[in-house]
N, C-alpha and C positions, 0 to 999 in steps of 0.2 A: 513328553512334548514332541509334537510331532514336527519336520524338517519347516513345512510351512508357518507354525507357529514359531518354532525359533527364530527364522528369518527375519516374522515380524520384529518380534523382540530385540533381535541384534540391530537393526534397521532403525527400529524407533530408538535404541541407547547410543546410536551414532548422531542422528540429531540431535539429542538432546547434549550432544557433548560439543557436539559441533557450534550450537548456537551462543552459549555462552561468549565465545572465542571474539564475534563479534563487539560482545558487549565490553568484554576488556580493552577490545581497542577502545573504543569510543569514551570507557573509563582514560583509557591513557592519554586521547584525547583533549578530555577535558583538563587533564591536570596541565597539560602543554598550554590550550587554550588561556587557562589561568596566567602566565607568565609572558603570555602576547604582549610586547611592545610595539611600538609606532617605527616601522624600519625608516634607516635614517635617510636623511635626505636634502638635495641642495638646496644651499638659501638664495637669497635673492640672485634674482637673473635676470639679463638683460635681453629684455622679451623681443626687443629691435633685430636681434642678431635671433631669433628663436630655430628651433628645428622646424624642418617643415613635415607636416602632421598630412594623412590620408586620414578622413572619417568616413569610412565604408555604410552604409545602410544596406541589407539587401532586405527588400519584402515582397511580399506576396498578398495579394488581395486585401488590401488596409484602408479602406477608403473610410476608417472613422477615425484612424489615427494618423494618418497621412501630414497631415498637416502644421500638427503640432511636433511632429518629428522633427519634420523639412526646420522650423523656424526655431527649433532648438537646437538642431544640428549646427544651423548659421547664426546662432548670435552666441557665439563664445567669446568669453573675454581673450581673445590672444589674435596677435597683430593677422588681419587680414588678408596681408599679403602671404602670410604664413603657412594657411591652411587651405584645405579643399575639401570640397562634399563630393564624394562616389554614388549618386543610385544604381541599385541594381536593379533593375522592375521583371519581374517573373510573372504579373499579375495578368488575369483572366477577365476580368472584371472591369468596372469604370475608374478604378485609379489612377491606371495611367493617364487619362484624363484631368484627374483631380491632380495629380502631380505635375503633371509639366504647367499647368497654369499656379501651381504655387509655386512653382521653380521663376516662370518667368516675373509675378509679384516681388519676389524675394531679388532678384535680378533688379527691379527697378526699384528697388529699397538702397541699394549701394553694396549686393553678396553678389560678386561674378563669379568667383571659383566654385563652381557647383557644375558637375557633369552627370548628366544621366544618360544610361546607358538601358535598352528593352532588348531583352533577350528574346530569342525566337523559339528558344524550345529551354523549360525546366529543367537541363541536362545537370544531374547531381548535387539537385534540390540545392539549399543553404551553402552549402559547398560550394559548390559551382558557381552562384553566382559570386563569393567570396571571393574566390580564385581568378572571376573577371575582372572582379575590381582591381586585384590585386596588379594584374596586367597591367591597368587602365591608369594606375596612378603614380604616383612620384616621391611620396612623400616617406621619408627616412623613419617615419613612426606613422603606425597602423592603428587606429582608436573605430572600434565598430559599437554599435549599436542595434536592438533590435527593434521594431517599431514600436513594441508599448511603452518605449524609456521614452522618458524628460530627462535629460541626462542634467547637472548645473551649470550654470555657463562658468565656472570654474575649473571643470572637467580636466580641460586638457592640460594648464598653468599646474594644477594638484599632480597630476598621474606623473608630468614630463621628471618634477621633483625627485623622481625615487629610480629613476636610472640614474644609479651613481655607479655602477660599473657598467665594463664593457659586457660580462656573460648575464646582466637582467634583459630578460629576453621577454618579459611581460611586466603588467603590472597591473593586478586585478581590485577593481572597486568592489565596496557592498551593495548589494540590492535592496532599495527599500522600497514602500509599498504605498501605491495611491489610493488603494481601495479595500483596505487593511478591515473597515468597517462595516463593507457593504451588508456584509450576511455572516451566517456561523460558517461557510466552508470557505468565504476569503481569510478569514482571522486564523483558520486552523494551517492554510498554507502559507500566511506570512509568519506565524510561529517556524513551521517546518523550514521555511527560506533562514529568517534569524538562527535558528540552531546550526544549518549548515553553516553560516558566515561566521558566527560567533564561536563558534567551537571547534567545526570542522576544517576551513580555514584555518581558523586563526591558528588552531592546533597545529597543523599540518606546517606551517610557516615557520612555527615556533620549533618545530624538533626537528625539520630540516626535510620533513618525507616530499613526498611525491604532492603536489596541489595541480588540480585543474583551472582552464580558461570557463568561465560560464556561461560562455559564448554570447557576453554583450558585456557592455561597460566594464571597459579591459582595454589598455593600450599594447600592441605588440612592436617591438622592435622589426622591420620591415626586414633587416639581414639573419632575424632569426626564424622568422615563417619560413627563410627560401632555403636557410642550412637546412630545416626539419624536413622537408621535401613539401610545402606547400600545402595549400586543403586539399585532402582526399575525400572521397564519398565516402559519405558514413553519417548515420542517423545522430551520432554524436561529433562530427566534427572538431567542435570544440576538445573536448576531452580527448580525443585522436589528437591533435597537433599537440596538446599539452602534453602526450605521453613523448613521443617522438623527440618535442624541443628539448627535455628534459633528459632523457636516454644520453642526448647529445651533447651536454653539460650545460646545459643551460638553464637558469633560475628564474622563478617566479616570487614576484612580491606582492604580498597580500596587505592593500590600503585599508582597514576596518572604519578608520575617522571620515572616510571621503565616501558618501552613498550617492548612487543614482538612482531615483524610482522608480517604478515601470508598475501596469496595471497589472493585477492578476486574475486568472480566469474566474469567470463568474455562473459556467454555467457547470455543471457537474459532469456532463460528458467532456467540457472541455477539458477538464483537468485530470479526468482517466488520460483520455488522450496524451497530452503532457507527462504524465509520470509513464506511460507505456510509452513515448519514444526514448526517456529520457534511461528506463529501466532496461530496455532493447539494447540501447547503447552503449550503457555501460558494458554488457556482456560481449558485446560485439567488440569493444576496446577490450577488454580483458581476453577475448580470445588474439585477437591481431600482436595483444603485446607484452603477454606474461612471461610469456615465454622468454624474451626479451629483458625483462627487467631480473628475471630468476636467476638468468647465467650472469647478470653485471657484474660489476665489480662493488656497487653499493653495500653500507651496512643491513646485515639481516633485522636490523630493526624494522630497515627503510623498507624492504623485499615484505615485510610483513604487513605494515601497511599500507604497501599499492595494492596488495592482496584485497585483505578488508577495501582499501577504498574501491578497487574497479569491480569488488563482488558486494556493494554493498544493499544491494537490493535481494541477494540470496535469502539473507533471512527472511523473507516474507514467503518466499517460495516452501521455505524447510518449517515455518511454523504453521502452515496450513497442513505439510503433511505431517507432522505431529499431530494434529488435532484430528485427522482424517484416521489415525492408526489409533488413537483414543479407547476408540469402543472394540476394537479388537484386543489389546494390550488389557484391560479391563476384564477382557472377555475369557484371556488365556489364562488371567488371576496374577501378575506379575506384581502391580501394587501392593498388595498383601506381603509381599515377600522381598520386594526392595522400594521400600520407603522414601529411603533419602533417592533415589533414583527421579521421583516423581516430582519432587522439588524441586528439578532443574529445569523442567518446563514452566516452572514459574520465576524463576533467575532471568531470564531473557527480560520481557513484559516489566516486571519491578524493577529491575536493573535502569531500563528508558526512561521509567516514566522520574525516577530519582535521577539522572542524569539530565531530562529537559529541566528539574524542576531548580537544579543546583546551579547549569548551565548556564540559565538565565537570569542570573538572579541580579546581576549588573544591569542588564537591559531592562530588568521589570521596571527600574527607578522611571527609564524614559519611556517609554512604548505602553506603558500599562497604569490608569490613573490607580485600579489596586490589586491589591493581592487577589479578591474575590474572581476580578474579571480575568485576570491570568490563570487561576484555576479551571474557569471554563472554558480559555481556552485550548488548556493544557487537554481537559477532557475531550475536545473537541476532534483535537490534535490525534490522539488516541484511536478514534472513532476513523476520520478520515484516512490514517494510515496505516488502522488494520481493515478500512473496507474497501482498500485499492491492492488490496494483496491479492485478490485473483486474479486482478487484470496485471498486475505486475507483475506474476509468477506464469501470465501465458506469455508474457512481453518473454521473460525470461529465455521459457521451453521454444520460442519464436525462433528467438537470434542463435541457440543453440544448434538449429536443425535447419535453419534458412539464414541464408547470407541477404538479402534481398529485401527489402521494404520501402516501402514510397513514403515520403516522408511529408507528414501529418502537419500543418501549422495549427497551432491554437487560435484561435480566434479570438480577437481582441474588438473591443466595442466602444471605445472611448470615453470608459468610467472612471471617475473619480470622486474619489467619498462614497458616500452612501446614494446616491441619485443617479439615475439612469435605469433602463431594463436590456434584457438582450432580447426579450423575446417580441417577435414580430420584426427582427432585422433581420436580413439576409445570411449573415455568417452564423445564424444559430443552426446546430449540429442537431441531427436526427436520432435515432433511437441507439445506442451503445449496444451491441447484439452481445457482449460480453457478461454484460448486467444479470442475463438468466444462470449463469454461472455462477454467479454473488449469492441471488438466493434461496439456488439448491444448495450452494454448501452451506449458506447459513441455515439452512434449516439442518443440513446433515452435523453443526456443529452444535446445533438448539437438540438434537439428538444425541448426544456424547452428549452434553450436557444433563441430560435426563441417567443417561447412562450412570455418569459419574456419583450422581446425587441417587440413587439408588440401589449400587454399588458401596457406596461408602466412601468411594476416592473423591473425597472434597478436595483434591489436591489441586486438580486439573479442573473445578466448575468457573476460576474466574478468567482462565485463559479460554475456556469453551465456548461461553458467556458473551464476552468480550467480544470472541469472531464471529458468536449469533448472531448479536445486537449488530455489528458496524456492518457485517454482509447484507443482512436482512435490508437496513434502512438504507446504506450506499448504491445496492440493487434498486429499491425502490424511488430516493431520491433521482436516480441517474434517468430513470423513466418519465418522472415527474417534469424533469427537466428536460427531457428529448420534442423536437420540433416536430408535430406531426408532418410526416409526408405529405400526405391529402389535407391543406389549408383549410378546408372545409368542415374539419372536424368541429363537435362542439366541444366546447373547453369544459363545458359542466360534466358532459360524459365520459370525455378523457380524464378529468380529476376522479370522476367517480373508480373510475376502472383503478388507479392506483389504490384507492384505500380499500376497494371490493379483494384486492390482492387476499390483503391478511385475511382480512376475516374469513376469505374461503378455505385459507392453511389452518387457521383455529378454527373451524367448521370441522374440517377433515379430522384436524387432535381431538375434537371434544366426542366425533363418532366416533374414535379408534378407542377412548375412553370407556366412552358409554357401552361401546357392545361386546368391549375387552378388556381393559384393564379394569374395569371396574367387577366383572364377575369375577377377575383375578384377585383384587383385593377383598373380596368378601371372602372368599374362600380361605384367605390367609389370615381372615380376621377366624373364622372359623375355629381354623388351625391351632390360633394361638390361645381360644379360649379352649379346646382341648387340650391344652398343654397343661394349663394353670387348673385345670377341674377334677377335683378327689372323686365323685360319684363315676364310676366306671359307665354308668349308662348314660350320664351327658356326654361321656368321651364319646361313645359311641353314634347319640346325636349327634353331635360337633361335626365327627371327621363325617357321616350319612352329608350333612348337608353341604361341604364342601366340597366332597367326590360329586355331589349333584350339578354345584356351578360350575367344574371344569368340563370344559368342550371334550366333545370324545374322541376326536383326531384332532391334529396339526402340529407345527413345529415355527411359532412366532419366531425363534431364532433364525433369521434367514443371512447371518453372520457364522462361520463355522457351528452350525446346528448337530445338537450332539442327544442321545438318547434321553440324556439327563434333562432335556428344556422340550421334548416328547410329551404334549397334554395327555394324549391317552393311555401312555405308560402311566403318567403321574395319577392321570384319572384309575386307574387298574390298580395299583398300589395301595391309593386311597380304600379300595372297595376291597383287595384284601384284607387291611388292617382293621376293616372295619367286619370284617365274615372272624375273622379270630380270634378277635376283643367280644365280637356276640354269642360265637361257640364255647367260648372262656367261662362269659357269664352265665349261659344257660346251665353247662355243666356244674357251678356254684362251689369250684373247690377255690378256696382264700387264696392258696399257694399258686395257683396256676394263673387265676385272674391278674396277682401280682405281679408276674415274671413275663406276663403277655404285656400289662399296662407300659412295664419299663420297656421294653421292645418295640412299643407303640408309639412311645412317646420319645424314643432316640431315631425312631423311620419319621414321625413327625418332623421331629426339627430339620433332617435331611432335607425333606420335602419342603419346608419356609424355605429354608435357605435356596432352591432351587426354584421355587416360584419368585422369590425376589429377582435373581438374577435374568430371570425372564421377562422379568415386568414391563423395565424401559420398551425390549423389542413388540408389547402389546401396545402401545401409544403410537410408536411410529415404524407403520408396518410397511411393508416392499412395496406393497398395494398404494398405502397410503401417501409415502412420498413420491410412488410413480404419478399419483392421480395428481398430487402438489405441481410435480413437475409440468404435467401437461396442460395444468390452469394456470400454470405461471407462463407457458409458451405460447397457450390460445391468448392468452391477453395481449401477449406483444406483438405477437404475430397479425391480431386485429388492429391494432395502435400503430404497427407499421402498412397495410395496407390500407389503411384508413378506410 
């Protein structure tokens, strides 16, 4: 084994050992999650004397939820003299229009504490406007929102309850969902949102570790935003001030009974977008404050999972390159010789989908009329969270190598339920340039794939499988859903161009087929009725016609290509076995014909064995997925200049 093939090896049984690690948290998780109770909280209170409350907005170009924000924000049940509304307006757009005349509506409704404040330049995105609020207001308790919440007007009377010491320095609500319905890729992220609340929360609450703000529907204590050093810029703000207040001894309480709902994105690029700042972030928190939490003084339980939690997006990054080192690992023959090795890439994947499925199984009672439609969305879930793994795993390599990113809002449209569209309104998002990433590697994992299954390592085809199918269609979906540039476009020929996609990548397989593997597998069929056939003269037929179908140059192997996957050596070999076996026979001694046959027929099965291993590389040639790649770039590349 040569330096570079070890590497691989070592490299690939480091993931694979790494990945697991994950999943035991998220096991230990759930058992904590299990034992969630309702933290405690004060009873009746004399709302006359109440605390007085900041509720911060900041938005940016919302002009279809603008509205119903404002008028949720101001009708809380709790004394009015008590509270204030902060705007922040960052917006570029006709908002600020649409907002000061709801502001002043709501003003002549009987809500005067409402200040709105327009920034003049988006200096440190979300942050920043945060931190003007922060300036701008008064009130001894901080409650933000961000513009797709309907928060209840219960809101603040609920959250105020659960400061019962002086070191709770937040008090985080559930997110629930207004548009839970709309399609299969709302349902899949309001599963993903549920798990995090339900397990990951509640867990985290429950064994004492480390919990984040979710940077909306969340009350903060005002003297502990200023202890923690206030918002910094950071794509994750949120999760920054949670590390920082906590460092500082300060606690977080996780409300599970008290939901705020808020829409969720509905267009496919929007929700790449959202999990790439959200993934960005994380790493960008784990680099500013691991460090920090390693030297504490906290238990190494807790040290392990702030770990897991502020790298939890790693494993998307670590099981793509598993899947990428597949067809080498395969290729150096390591399956064969460590077994149980191979089954730990299948621990990760099994591990989830048993964890969402046990997870949830309280919430299925409410949220799910049955089991059936919970299994789909479970699948769903699957799909969508392994075909945002390339975009999450550049988010990743992003924040690793650049401090720096402008910070991305999701676009929100004013859906609820099942009705509405995004398309043909202003905030719909153009082409995802990330998406051509999605499905070269999906095809390069529909490739392992192939590999796997004609190798024999069925170990690795459902994890291969899995990243084909969710890259393939999350690439393709995310197109489908991109805003042409050029308004102009026709709709009929933009749809056509997504589904001309595939069929040009199976065009390309079924050539690489037809003009290669398929005279590969005749040859092996050849082979193998030379194996099974007593008449030494069919043998001799046999192997004639299969030296015939192999090409007389090349090396399909364009993976560590080795002499052994050499067609014209294999072809050459064929044609001596077959000059030996006919000099054998013409000569007519029994004894020699004999000792040649078995010779022949032990270089034979060499020979199977070594055209199998080559086969996958005749389906999906260098050629072939370069050609894939450049009709998967001409397309978009037309789609974007319209």
């Amino acid at each position: 084994m040569s330096f570079l093939q070890l590497s691989v090896v070592a490299l690939f049984l480091g993931i694979s050992a790494l990945l697991p690690l994950h999943t035991f948290a998220y096991i230990h998780l759930l058992l904590k999650a299990s034992r969630y109770k309702l933290p405690s909280a004060k009873k009746d209170k004399d709302w006359e004397r109440a605390p007085f409350v900041s509720v911060h907005l900041p938005i940016y170009n919302e002009k279809y939820v603008i509205e119903r924000l404002l008028r949720s924000a101001c009708s809380f049940d709790y004394p009015k003299d008590r509270y204030e509304v902060i705007v922040v307006d960052d917006s570029t757009d006709e908002t600020p229009q649409i907002c000061k005349a709801v502001i002043e509506q709501i003003k002549k409704e009987g809500f005067s504490n409402i200040k709105y404040i327009r920034r003049k330049e988006r200096k440190d995105f979300k942050a920043g406007a945060l931190q003007e609020a922060l300036l701008n207001s008064r009130g001894e308790f901080i409650a933000i929102f961000d513009a797709d919440f309907i928060p209840p007007k219960d809101f603040l009377k609920q959250t105020l309850r659960f400061f019962t010491s002086d070191d709770v320095g937040l008090v985080q609500a559930r997110w629930g969902h207004l548009n839970r319905d709309y399609s299969t890729l709302t349902a899949a992220q309001a599963l993903s949102l549920d798990l995090h609340f339900k397990v990951e929360q509640a867990g985290r609450y429950s064994g004492g570790f480390f919990l984040n703000f979710n940077g909306t529907a969340g009350v903060w204590r005002r003297r502990c935003i200023e202890d923690a050093g206030g918002w910094r810029p950071s794509l994750a703000e949120d999760l920054d001030l949670s590390y920082r207040a906590q460092l500082k001894g300060w606690r977080i309480v996780y409300v599970d009974s008290l939901e705020a709902p808020a829409e969720l994105p509905i267009q496919a690029n929007a929700a790449r977008r959202q999990q790439y700042r959200w993934a960005y972030g994380s790493i960008q928190t784990a680099m500013n404050y691991l460090p920090a939490v390693l030297s504490s003084k906290i238990s190494l339980v807790r040290k392990i999972h702030a770990v897991i939690h502020l790298t939890r997006h790693l494993p998307q990054l670590l099981l793509l390159a598993q899947v990428m080192l597949i067809p080498l690992v395969i290729r150096i023959g390591v399956p064969t010789r460590l077994e149980t090795m191979v089954w730990w890439i299948l621990l990760y994947p099994i591990s989830i989908t048993v964890f969402m499925l046990l997870s949830s199984y309280k919430f299925l009672k409410k949220a799910y009329s049955s089991l059936s439609r919970f299994l789909k969305d479970t699948a769903a879930l699957l799909i969508f969270g392994t075909g945002v793994s390339v975009n999450n795993a550049i988010a990743l390599i992003h924040a690793m190598f650049s401090r720096h990113l402008s910070f991305q809002r999701t676009p929100k449209f004013g859906i609820i339920g099942r009705g509405g569209d995004w398309k043909g309104k202003d905030y719909a998002l153009p082409l995802d340039y990330y998406s051509i990433f999605d499905i070269v590697i999906g095809i390069y994992a529909l490739y392992a794939t192939l590999v796997a299954f004609y190798q024999r390592a069925y170990s690795f085809i459902p994890v291969t499988s899995l990243v084909a199918v969710s890259l393939i269609f999350m690439g393709l979906l995310t197109i489908y859903h991109s805003k042409p540039r050029n308004k102009k476009i026709n709709n009929t020929f933009y749809t056509t161009l997504i589904y001309t996609t595939p069929l040009i990548i199976a065009a390309l397989f079924f050539s690489a087929y037809t003009f290669n593997a398929y005279a590969i597998s005749k040859a092996m069929g050849e082979i193998e009725r030379a194996l099974v056939a007593v008449n030494p003269e069919e043998v001799i037929t046999r192997i004639k016609n299969a030296a015939d179908l192999i090409p007389s140059g090349g090396n399909p192997v364009w993976l560590f290509p080795t002499p052994a996957s050499d067609l014209g050596l294999i072809k050459k070999d064929l044609l001596t076995l077959h000059s030996r076996l006919t000099t054998a026979v013409a000569e007519g001694d029994y004894y020699t014909i004999h000792a040649v046959l078995e010779d022949t027929n032990y270089a034979l099965s060499s020979i199977q064995i070594q055209l199998n291993n080559l086969q996958p590389f005749t389906l999906i040639t260098l050629a072939g997925l370069a050609a894939a790649t450049a009709v998967t770039a001409l397309i978009i590349i037309n789609i974007i200049r319209g």
